[in-house]
BAFIDO-920621 format. One record per residue: residue number from 1; x, y, z of N, C-alpha, C, O in turn. Coordinates in nm, 2 decimals. Layout:
<recs>
REC     i     n.px     n.py     n.pz    ca.px    ca.py    ca.pz     c.px     c.py     c.pz     o.px     o.py     o.pz
REC   NUM        X        Y        Z        X        Y        Z        X        Y        Z        X        Y        Z
...
</recs>
This chain:
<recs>
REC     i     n.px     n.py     n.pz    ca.px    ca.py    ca.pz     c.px     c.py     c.pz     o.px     o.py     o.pz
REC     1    -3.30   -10.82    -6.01    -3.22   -10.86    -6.12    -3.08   -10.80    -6.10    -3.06   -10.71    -6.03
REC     2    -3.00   -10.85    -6.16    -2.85   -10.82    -6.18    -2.77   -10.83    -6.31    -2.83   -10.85    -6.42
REC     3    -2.64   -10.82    -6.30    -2.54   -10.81    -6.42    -2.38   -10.82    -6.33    -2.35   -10.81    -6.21
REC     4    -2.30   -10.84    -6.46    -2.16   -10.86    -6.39    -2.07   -10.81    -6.47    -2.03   -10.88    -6.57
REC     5    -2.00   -10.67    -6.45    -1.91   -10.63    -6.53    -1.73   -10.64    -6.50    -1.68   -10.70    -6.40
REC     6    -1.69   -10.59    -6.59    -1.57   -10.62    -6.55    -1.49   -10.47    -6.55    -1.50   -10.40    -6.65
REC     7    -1.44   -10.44    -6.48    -1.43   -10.29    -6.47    -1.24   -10.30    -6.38    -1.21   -10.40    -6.32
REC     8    -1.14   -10.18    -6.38    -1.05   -10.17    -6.35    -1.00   -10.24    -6.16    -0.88   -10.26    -6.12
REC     9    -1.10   -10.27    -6.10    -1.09   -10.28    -5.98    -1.13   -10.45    -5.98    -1.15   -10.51    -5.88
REC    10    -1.14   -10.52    -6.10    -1.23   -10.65    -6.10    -1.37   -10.68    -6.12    -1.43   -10.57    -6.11
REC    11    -1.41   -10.73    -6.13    -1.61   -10.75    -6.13    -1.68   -10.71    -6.04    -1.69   -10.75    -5.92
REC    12    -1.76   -10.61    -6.11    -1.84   -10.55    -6.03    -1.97   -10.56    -6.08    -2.00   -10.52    -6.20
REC    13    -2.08   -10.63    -5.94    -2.22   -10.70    -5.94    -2.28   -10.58    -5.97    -2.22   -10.48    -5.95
REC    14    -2.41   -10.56    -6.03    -2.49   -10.44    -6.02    -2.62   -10.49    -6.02    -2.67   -10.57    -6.11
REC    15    -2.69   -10.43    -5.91    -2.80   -10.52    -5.87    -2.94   -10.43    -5.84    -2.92   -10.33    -5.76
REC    16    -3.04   -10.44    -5.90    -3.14   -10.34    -5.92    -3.27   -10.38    -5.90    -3.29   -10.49    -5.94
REC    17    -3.38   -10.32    -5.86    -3.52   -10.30    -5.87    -3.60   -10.24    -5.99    -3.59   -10.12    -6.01
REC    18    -3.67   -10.30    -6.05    -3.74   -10.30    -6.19    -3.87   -10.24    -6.14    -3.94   -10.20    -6.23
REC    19    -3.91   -10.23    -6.03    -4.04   -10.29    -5.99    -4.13   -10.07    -5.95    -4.25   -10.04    -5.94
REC    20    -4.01   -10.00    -5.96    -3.99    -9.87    -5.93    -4.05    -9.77    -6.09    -3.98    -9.76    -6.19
REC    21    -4.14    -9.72    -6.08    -4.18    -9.60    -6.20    -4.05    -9.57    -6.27    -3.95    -9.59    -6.20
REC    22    -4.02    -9.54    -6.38    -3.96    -9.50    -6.45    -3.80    -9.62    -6.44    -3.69    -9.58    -6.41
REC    23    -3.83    -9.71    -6.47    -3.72    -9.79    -6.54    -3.63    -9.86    -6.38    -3.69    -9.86    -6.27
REC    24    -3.52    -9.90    -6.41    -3.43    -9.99    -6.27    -3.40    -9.85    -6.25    -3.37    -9.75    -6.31
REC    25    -3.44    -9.90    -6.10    -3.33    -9.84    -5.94    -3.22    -9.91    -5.91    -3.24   -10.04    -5.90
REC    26    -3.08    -9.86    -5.89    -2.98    -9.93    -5.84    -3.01    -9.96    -5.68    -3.05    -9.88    -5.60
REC    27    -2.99   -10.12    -5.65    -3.01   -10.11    -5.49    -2.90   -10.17    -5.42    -2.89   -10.20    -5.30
REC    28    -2.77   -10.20    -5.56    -2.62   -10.26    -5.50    -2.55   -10.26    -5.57    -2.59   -10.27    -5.69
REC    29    -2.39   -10.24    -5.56    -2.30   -10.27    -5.67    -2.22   -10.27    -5.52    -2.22   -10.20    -5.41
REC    30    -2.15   -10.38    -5.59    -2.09   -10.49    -5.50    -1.97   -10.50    -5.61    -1.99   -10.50    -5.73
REC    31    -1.81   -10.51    -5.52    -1.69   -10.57    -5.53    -1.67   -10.70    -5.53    -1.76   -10.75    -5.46
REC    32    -1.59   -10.79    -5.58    -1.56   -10.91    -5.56    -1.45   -10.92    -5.39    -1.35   -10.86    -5.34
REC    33    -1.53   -11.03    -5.35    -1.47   -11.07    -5.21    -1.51   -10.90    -5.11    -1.42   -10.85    -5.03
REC    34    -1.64   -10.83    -5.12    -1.64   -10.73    -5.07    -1.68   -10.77    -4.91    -1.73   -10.88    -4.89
REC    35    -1.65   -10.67    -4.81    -1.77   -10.66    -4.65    -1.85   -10.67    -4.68    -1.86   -10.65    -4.80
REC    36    -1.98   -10.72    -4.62    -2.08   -10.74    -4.62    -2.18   -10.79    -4.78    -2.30   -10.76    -4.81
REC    37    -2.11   -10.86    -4.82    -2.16   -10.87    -4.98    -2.25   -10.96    -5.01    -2.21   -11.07    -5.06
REC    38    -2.39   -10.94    -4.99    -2.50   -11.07    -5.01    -2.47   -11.19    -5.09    -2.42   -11.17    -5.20
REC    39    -2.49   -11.30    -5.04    -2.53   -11.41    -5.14    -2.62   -11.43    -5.25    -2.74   -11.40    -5.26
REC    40    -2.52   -11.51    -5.35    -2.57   -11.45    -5.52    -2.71   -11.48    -5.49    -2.77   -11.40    -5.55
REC    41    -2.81   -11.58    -5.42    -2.91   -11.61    -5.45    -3.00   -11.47    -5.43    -3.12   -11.48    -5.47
REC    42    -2.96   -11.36    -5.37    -3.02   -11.25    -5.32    -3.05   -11.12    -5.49    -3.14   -11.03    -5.52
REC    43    -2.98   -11.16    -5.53    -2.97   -11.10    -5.68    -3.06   -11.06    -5.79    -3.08   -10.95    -5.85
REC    44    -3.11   -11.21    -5.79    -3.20   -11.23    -5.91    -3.15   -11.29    -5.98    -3.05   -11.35    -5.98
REC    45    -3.27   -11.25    -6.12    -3.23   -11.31    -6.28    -3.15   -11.22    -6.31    -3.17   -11.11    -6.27
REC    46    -3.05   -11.26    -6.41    -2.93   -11.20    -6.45    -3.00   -11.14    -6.61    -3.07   -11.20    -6.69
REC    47    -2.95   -10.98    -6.61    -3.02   -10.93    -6.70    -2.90   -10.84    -6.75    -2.80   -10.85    -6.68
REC    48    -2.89   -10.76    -6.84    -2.77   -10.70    -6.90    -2.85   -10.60    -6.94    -2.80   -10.50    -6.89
REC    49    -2.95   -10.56    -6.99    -2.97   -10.41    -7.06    -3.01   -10.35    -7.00    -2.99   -10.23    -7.02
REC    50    -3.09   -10.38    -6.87    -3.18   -10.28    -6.81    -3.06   -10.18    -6.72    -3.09   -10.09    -6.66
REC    51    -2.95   -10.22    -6.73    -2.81   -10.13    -6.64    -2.75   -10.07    -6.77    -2.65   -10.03    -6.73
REC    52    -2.75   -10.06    -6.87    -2.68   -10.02    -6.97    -2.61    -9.91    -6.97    -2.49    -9.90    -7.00
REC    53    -2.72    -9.76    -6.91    -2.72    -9.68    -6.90    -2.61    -9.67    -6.74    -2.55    -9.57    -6.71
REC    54    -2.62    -9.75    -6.70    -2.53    -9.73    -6.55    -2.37    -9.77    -6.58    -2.26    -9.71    -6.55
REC    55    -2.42    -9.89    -6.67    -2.27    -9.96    -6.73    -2.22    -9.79    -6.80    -2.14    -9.71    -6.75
REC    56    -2.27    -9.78    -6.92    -2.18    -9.66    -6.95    -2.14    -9.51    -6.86    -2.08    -9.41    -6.90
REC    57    -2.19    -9.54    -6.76    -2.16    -9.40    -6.68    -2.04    -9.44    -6.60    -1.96    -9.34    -6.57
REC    58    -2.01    -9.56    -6.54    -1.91    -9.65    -6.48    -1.80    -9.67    -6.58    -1.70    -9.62    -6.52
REC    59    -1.76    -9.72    -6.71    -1.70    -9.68    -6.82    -1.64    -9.55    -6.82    -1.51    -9.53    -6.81
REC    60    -1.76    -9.42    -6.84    -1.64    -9.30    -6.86    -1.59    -9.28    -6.73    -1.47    -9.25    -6.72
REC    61    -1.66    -9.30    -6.59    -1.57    -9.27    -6.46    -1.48    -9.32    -6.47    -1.40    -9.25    -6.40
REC    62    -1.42    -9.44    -6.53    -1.31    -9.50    -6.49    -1.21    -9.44    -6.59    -1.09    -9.43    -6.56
REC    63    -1.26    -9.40    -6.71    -1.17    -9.30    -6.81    -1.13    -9.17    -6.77    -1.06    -9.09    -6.82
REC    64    -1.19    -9.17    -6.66    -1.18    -9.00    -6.64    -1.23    -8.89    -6.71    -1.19    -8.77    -6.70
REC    65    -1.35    -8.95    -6.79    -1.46    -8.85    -6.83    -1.59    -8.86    -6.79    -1.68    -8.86    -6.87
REC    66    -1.60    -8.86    -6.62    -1.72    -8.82    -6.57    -1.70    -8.77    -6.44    -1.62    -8.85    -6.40
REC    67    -1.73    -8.70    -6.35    -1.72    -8.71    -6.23    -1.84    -8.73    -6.13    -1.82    -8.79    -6.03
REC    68    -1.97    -8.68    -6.18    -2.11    -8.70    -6.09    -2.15    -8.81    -6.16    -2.11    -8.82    -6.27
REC    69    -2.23    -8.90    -6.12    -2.35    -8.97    -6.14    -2.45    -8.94    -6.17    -2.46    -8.82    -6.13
REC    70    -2.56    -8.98    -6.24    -2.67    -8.97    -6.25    -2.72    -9.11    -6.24    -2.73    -9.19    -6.33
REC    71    -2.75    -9.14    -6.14    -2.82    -9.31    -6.16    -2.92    -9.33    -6.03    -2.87    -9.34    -5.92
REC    72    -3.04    -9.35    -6.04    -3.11    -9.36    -5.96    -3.11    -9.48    -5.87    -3.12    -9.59    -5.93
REC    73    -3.10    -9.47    -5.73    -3.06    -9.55    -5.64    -3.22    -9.61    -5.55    -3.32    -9.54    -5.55
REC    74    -3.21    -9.72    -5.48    -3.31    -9.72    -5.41    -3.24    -9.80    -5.30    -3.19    -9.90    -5.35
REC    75    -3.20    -9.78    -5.15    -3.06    -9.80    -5.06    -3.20    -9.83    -4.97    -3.30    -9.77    -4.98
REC    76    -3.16    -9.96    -4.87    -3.23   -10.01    -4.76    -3.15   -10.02    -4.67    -3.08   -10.12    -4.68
REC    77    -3.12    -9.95    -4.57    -3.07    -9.95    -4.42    -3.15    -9.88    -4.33    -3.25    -9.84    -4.37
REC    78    -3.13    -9.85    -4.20    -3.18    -9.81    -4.15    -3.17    -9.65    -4.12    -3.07    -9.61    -4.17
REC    79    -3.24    -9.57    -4.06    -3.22    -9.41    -4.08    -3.11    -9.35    -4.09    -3.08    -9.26    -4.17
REC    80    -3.04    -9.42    -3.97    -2.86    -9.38    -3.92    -2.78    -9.39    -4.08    -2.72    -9.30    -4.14
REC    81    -2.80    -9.50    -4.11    -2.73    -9.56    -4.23    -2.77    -9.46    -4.31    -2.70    -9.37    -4.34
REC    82    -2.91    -9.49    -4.37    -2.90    -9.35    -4.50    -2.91    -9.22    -4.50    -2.94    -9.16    -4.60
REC    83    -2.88    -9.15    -4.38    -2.83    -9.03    -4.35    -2.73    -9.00    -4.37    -2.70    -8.88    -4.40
REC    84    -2.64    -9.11    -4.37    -2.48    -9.13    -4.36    -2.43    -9.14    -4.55    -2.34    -9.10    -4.62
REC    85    -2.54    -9.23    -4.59    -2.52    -9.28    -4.70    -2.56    -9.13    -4.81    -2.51    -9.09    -4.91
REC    86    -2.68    -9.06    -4.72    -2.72    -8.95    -4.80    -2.59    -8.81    -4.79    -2.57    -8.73    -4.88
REC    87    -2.52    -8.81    -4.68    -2.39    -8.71    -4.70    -2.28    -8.75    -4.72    -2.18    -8.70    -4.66
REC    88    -2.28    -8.86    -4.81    -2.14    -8.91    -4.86    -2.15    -8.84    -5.00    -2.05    -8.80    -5.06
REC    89    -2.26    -8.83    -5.06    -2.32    -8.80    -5.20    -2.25    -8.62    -5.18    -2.20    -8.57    -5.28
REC    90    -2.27    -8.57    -5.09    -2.23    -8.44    -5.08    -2.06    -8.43    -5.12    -2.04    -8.34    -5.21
REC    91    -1.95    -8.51    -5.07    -1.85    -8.51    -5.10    -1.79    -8.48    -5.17    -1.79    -8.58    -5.24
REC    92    -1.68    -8.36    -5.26    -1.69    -8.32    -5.33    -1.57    -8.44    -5.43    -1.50    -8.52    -5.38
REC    93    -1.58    -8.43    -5.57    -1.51    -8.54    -5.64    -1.35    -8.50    -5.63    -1.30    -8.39    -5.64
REC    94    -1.29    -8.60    -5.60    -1.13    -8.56    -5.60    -1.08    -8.53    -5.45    -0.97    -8.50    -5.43
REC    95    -1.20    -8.54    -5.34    -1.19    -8.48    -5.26    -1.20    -8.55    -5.08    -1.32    -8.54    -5.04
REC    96    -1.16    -8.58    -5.02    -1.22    -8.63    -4.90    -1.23    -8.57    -4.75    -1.21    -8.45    -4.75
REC    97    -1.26    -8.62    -4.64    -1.36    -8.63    -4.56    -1.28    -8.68    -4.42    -1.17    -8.72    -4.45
REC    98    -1.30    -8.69    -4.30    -1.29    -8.82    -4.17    -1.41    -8.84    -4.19    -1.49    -8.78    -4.26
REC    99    -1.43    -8.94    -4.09    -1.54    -8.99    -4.03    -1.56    -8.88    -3.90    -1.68    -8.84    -3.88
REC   100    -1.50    -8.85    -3.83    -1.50    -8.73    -3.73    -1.57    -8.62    -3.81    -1.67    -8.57    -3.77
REC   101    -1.50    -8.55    -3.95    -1.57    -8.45    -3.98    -1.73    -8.49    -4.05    -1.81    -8.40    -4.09
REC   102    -1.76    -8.59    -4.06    -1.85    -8.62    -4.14    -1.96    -8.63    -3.98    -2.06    -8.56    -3.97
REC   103    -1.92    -8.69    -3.89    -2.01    -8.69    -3.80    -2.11    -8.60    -3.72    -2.21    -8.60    -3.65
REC   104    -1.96    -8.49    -3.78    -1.98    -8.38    -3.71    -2.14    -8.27    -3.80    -2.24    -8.21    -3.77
REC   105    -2.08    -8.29    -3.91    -2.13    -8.24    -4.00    -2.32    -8.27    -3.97    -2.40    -8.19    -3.97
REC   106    -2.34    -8.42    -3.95    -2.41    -8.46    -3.93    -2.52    -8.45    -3.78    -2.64    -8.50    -3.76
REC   107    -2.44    -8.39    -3.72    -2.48    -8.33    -3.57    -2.48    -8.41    -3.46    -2.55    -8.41    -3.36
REC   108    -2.38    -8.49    -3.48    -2.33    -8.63    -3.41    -2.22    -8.63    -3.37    -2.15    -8.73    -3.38
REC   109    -2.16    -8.51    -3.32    -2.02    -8.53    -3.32    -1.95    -8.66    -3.23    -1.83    -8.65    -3.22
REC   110    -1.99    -8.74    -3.18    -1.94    -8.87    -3.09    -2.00    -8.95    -3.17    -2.04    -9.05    -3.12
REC   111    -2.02    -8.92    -3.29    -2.08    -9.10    -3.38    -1.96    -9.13    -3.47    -1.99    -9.20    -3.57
REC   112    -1.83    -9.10    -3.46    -1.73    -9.15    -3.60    -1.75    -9.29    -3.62    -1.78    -9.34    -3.73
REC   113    -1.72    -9.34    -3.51    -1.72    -9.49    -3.54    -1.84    -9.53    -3.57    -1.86    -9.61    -3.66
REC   114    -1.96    -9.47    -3.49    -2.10    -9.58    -3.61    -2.11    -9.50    -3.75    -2.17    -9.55    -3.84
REC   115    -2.03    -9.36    -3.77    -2.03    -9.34    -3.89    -1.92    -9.46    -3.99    -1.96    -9.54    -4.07
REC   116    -1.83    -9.45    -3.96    -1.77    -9.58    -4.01    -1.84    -9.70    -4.09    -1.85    -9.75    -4.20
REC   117    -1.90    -9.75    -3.92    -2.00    -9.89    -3.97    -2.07    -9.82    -4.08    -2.04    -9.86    -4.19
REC   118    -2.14    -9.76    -4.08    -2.23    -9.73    -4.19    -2.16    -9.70    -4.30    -2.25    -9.70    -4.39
REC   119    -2.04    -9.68    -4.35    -1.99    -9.63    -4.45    -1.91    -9.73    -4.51    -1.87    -9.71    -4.62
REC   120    -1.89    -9.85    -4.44    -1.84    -9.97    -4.45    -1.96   -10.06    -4.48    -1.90   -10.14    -4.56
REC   121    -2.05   -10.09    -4.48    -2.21   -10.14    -4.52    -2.30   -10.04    -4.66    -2.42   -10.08    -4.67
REC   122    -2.27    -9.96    -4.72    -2.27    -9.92    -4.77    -2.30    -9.98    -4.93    -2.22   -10.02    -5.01
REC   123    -2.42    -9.99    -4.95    -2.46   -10.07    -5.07    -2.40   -10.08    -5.20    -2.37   -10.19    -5.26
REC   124    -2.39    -9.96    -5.25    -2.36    -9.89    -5.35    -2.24    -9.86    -5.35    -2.22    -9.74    -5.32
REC   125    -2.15    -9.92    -5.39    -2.00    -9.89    -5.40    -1.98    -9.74    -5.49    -2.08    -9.71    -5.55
REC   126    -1.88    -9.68    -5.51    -1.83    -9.59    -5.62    -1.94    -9.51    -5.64    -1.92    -9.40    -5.59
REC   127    -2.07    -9.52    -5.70    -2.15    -9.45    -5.72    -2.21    -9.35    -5.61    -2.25    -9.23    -5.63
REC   128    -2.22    -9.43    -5.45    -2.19    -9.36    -5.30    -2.09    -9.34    -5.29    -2.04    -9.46    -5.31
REC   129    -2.00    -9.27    -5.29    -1.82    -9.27    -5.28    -1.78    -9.25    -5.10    -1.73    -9.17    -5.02
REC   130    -1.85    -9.40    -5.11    -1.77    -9.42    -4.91    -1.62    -9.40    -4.93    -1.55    -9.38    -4.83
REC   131    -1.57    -9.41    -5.05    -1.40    -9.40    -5.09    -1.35    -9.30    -5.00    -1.26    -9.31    -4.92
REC   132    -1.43    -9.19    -5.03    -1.35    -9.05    -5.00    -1.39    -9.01    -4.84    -1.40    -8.89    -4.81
REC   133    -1.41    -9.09    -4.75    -1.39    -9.08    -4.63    -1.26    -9.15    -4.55    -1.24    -9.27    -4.57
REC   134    -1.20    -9.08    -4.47    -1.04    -9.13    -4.44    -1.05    -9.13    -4.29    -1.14    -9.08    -4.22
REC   135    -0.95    -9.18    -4.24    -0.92    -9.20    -4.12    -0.92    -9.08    -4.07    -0.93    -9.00    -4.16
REC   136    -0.90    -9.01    -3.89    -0.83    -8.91    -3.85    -0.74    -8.86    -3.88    -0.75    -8.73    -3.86
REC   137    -0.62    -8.89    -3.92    -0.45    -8.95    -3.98    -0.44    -8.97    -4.09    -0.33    -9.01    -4.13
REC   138    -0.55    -8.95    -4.18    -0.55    -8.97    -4.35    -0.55    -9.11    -4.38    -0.55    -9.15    -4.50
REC   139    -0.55    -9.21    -4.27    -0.54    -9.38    -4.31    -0.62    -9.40    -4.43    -0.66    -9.28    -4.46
REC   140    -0.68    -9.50    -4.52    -0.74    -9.54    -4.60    -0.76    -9.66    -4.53    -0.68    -9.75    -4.54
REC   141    -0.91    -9.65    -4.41    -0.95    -9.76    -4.33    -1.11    -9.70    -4.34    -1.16    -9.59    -4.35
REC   142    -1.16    -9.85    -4.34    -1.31    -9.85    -4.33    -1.39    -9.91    -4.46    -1.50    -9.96    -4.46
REC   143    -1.33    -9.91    -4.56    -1.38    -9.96    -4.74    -1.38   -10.08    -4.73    -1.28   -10.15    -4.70
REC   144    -1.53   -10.12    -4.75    -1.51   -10.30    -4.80    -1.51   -10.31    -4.89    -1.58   -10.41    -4.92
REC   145    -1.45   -10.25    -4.97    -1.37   -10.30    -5.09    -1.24   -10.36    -5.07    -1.18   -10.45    -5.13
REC   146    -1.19   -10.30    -4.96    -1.05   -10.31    -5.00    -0.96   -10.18    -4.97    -0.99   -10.07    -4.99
REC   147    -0.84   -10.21    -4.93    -0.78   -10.06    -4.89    -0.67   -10.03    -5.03    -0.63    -9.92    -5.05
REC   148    -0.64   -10.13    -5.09    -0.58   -10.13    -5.25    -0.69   -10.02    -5.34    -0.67    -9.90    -5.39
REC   149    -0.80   -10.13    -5.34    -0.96   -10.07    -5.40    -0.92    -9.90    -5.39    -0.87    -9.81    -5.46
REC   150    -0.99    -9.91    -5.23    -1.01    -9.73    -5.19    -0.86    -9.64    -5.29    -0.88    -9.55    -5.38
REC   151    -0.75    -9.69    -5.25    -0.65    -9.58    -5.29    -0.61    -9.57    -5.43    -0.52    -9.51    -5.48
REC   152    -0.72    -9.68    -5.54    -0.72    -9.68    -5.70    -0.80    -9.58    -5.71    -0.78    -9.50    -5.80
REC   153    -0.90    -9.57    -5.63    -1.00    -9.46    -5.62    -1.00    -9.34    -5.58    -1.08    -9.25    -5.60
REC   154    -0.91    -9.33    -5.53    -0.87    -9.18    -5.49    -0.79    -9.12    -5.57    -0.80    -9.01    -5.62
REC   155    -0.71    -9.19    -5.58    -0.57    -9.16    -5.72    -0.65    -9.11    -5.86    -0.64    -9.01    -5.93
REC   156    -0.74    -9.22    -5.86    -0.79    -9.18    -6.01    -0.84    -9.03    -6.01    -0.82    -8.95    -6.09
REC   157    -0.93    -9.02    -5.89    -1.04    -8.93    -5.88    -0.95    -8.78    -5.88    -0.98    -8.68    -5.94
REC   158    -0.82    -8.82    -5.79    -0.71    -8.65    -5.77    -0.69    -8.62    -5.95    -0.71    -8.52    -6.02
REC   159    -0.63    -8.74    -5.98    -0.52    -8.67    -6.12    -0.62    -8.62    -6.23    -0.59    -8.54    -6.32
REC   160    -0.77    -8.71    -6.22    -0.88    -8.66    -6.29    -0.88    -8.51    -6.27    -0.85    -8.42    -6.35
REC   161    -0.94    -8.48    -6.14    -0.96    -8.36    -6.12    -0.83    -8.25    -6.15    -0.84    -8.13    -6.19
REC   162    -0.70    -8.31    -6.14    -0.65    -8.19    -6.14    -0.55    -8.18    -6.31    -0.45    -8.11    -6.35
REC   163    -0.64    -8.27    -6.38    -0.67    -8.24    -6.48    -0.79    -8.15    -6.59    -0.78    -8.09    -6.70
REC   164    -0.87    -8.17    -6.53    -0.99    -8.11    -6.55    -0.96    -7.98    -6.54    -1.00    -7.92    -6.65
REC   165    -0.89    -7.88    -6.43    -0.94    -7.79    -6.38    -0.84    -7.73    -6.46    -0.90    -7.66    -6.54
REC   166    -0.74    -7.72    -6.48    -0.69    -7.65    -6.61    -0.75    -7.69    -6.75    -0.72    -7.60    -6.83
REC   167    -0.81    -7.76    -6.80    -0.86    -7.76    -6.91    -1.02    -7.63    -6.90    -1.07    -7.57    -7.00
REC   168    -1.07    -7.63    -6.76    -1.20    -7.56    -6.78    -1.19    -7.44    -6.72    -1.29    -7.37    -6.70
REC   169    -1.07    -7.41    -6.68    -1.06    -7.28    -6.71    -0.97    -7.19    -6.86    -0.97    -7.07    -6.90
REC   170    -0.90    -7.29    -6.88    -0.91    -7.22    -7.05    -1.03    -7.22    -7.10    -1.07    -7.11    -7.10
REC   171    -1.10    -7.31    -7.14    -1.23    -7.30    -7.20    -1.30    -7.18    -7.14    -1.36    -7.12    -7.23
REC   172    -1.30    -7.13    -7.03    -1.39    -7.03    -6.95    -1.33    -6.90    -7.04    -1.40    -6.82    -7.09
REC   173    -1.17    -6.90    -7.03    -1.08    -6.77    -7.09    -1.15    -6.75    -7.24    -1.20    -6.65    -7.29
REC   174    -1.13    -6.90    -7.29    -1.12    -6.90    -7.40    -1.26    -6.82    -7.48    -1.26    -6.74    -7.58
REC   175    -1.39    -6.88    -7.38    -1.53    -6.79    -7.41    -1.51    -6.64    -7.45    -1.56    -6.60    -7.56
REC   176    -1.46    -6.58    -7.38    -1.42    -6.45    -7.35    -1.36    -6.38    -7.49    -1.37    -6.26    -7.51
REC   177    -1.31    -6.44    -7.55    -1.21    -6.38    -7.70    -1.34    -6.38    -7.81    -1.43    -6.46    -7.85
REC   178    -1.29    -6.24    -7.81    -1.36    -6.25    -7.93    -1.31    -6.21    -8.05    -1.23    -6.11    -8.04
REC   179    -1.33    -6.29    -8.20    -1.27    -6.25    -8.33    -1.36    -6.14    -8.46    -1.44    -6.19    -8.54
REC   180    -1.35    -6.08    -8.46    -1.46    -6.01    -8.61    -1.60    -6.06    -8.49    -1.66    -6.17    -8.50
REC   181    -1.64    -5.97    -8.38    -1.77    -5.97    -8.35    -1.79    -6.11    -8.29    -1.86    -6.11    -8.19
REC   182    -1.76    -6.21    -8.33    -1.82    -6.37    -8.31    -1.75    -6.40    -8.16    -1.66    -6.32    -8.11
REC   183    -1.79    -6.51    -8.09    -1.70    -6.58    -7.96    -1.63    -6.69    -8.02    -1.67    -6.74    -8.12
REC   184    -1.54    -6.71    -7.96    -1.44    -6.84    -8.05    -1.45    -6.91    -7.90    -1.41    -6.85    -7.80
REC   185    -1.49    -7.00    -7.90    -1.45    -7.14    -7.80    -1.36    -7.17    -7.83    -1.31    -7.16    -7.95
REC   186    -1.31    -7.22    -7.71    -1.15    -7.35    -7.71    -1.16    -7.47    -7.75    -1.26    -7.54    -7.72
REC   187    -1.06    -7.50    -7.82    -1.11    -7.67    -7.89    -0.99    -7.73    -7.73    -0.87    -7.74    -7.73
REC   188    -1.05    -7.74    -7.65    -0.99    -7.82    -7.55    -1.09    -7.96    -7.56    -1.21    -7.97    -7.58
REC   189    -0.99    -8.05    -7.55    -1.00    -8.17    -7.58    -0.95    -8.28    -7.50    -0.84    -8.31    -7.53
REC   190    -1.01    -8.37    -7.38    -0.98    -8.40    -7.29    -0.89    -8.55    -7.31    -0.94    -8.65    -7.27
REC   191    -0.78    -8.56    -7.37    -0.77    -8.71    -7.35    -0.77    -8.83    -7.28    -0.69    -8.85    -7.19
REC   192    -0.83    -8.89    -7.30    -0.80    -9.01    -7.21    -0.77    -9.18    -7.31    -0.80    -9.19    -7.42
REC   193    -0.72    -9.26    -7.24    -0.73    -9.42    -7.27    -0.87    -9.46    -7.23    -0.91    -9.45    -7.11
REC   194    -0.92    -9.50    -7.29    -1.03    -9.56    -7.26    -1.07    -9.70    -7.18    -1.05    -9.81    -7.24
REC   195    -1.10    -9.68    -7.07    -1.05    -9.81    -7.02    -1.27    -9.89    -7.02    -1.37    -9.83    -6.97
REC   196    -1.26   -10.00    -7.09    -1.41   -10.00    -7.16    -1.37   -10.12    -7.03    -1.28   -10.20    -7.01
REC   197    -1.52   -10.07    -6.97    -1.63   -10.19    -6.89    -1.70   -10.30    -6.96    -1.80   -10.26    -7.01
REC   198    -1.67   -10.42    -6.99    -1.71   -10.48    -7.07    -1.83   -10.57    -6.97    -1.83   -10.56    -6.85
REC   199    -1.90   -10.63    -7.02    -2.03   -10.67    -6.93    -2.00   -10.81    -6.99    -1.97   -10.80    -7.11
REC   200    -1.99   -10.95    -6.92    -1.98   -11.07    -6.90    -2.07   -11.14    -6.93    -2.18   -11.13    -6.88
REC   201    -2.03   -11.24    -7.04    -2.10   -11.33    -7.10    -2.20   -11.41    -6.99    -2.17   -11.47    -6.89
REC   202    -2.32   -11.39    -7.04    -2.47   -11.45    -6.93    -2.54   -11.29    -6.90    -2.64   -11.27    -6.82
REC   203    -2.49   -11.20    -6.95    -2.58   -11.04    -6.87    -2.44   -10.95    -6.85    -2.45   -10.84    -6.80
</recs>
């Protein structure tokens, strides 16, 4: 099954297995005009609620009120691939990577380039953040999304974070005060524009 939202980067497919205990597994979210992007008949029936919970977590990411995921994935490639796919998830938010250090990491240090391939095939767009892996040189090469895509993604992800990190360390200070015996929390209050994922008439 699937759905088709519309989100800051264009329409984005989200494509899932029902068939898994406890509710859909994500097993794609796909860009428009992406690498490697199956054909729609691969999809399914077009369904809209059973992702609801995915649609709203995609929503605040793009507001800049979320940084981790919670969304259960179910990824088909081969070992190489989701080893690759499993320490991209390690990456920290705001933050990136080479394909050299990543390979290395992985105990491959002569695999950058099949790290690459694999990070460029990469099912799960945004939710896997193949984003935050960069050239040797800091290039923004290897995203089939798009090298536009990748660096909306990175942008967003820096100014999020380095927004965040002064607001939660006041809050941390702010714990610490105390008035007449009691703790006073910080009314820190994150602003953002809300930029709403709207989900596309048919799912």
């Amino acid at each position: 099954m699937h759905t088709v939202v519309d989100s800051p980067l264009g329409p984005l497919t989200l494509v899932g297995d029902d068939d898994l205990a406890g509710g859909v597994a994500l097993t794609g979210l796909y860009l428009e005009r992406q690498l490697y992007r199956p054909g729609e008949e691969a999809f399914g029936e077009r369904a809209a609620e059973p992702f609801a919970g995915m649609i709203e977590q995609l929503s605040a990411y793009f507001a800049g009120r979320l940084t981790e995921f919670d969304v259960p994935t179910a990824l088909s490639g081969t070992p190489f691939q989701r080893q690759v796919w499993e320490m991209l998830r390690e990456i920290p938010y705001g933050e990136t990577v080479t394909y050299g250090w990543l390979a290395r990491r992985m105990g491959k240090p002569a695999a950058a380039r099949a790290v690459g391939l694999a990070n460029g095939k990469n099912p799960v767009s945004i939710i896997v953040p193949c984003h935050r892996v960069v050239g040797a040189n800091g290039d923004l090469t290897g995203y089939g999304g798009g090298v536009e895509r990748k660096r909306h993604l990175l942008a967003l992800e820096r100014s999020t974070a380095a927004r965040l990190q002064p607001c939660e360390s006041r809050a941390q200070d702010a714990e610490i005060r105390t008035q007449g015996g009691e703790s006073r929390a910080a009314d820190v209050e994150i602003r953002t524009q809300p930029r709403e994922i709207r989900t596309r008439a048919g799912g």
